[in-house]
C-alpha positions in Angstrom: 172.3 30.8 -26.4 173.9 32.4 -23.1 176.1 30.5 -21.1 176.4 31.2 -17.2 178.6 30.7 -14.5 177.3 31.4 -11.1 179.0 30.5 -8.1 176.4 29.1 -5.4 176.9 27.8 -1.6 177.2 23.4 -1.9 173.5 23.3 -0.2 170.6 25.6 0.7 167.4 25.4 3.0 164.0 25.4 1.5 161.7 26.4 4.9 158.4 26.5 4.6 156.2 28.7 7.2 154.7 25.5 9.0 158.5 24.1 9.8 158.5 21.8 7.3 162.3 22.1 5.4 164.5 20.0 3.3 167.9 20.7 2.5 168.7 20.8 -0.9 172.5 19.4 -2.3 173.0 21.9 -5.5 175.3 19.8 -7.0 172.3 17.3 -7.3 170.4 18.9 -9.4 172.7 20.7 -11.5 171.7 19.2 -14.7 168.6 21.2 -13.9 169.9 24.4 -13.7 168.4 26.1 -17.2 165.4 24.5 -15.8 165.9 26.1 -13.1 166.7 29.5 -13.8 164.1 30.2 -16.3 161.2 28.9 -14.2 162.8 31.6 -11.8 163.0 34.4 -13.8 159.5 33.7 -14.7 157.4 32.7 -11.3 159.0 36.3 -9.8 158.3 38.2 -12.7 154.4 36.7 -12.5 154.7 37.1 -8.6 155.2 41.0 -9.3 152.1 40.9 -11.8 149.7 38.5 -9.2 147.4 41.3 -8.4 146.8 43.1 -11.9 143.4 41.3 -11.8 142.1 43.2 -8.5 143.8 46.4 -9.2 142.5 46.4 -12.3 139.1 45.5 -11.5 138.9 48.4 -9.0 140.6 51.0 -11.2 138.6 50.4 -14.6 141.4 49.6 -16.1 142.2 46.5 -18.7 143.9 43.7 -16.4 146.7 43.3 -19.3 147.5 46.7 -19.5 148.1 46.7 -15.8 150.0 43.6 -15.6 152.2 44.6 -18.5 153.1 48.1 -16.2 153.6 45.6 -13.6 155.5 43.2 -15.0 157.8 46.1 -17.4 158.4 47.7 -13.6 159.6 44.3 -12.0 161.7 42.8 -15.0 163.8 46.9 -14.7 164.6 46.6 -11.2 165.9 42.6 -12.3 167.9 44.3 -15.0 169.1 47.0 -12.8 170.5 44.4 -10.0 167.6 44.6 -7.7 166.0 41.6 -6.2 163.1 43.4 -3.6 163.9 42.4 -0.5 161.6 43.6 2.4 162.4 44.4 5.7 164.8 46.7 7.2 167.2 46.6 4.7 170.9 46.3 5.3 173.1 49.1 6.6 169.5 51.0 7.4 169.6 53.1 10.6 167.4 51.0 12.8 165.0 54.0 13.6 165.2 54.8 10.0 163.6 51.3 9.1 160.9 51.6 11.6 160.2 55.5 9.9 160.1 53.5 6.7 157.7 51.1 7.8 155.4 53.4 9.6 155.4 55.6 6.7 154.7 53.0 4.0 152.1 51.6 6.1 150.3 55.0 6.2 150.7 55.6 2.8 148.7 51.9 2.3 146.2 53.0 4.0 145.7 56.7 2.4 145.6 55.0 -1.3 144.4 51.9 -0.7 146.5 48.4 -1.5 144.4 48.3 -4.4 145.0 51.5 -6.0 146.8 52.6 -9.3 148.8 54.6 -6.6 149.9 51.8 -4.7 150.6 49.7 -7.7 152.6 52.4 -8.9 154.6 52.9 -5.6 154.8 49.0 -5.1 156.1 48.9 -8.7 159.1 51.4 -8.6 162.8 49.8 -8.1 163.4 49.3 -3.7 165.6 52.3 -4.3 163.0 54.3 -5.5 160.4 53.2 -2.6 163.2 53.9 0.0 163.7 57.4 -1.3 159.9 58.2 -1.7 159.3 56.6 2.0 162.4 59.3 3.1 160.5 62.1 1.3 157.2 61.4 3.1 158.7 61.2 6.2 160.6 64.1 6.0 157.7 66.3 4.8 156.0 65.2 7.6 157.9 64.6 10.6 155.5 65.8 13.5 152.8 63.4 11.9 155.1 60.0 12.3 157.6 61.0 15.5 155.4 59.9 18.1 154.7 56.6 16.4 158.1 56.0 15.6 159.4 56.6 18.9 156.4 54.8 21.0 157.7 51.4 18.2 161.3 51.8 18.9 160.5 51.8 22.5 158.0 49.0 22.1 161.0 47.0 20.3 163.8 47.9 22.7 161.1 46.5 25.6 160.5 43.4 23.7 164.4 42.8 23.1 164.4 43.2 27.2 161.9 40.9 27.6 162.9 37.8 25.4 166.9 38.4 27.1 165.6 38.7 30.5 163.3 35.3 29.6 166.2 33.6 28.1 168.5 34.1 30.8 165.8 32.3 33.5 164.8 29.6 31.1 166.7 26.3 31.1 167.0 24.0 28.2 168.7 20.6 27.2 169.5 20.1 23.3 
């Protein structure tokens, strides 16, 4: 048997999308905490597995056979420290992100969110992605410029827009 210590904050915040929330006191529940763990490790290894069925259904391809690639790909990026994280990523040039978000999103669309290329690409570590994202870009930088500049424009006039709203609005809490 393993024995861990982890160091956790006293309490966290369990949000769901329609505003419902309850805090949770982790000292509470400690007794729990195999319990915990290993229903973890298990619903995000599934998560990473939860569309084998369609991409294998479209690629002629036996479902367990593509859920095992799946699943091998998601439990090495656990074992190598990474826990995927979408979004701009931390320490990532702002413009840099929004490259990287255009670009995935047109790779998406060229391969199709159900193809053995996308599970592929969706299956490699964040590292991985980031660098093949970087790659793409670079290759093709007069493709994505205009759409990259028209977004970070598009931000910066939405940033504008809430500050200049927030500075007329009044509000009693």
């Amino acid at each position: 048997m393993t024995k861990f210590v982890i160091e956790m904050p006293d309490t966290m915040t369990v949000a769901m999308r329609n505003g419902a929330s309850v805090n949770v006191s982790l000292a509470d529940i400690s007794a729990l905490g195999a319990e915990l763990l290993t229903y973890g490790i298990g619903q995000k290894l599934r998560d990473a597995a939860s569309a084998a069925s369609t991409v294998a259904k479209d690629t002629g391809t036996e479902v367990q056979v593509v859920a095992q690639g799946m699943l091998d790909a998601a439990y090495k990026s656990l074992t190598s420290g990474e826990w995927s994280h979408r979004g701009e990523g931390a320490g990532v040039d702002p413009r840099m992100a929004i490259a990287r978000s255009i670009v995935r999103k047109a790779i998406k669309e060229r391969v199709g969110s159900k193809s053995p290329e996308w599970a592929k690409f969706t299956g490699m570590s964040d590292a991985d992605q980031a660098s093949k994202l970087d790659e793409t870009y670079a290759a093709n930088t007069d493709v994505f410029d205009t759409a990259i500049d028209e977004e970070v424009k598009r931000r910066a006039d939405a940033s504008k827009a809430r500050a200049k709203l927030a500075k007329t609005m009044t509000v009693n809490l």
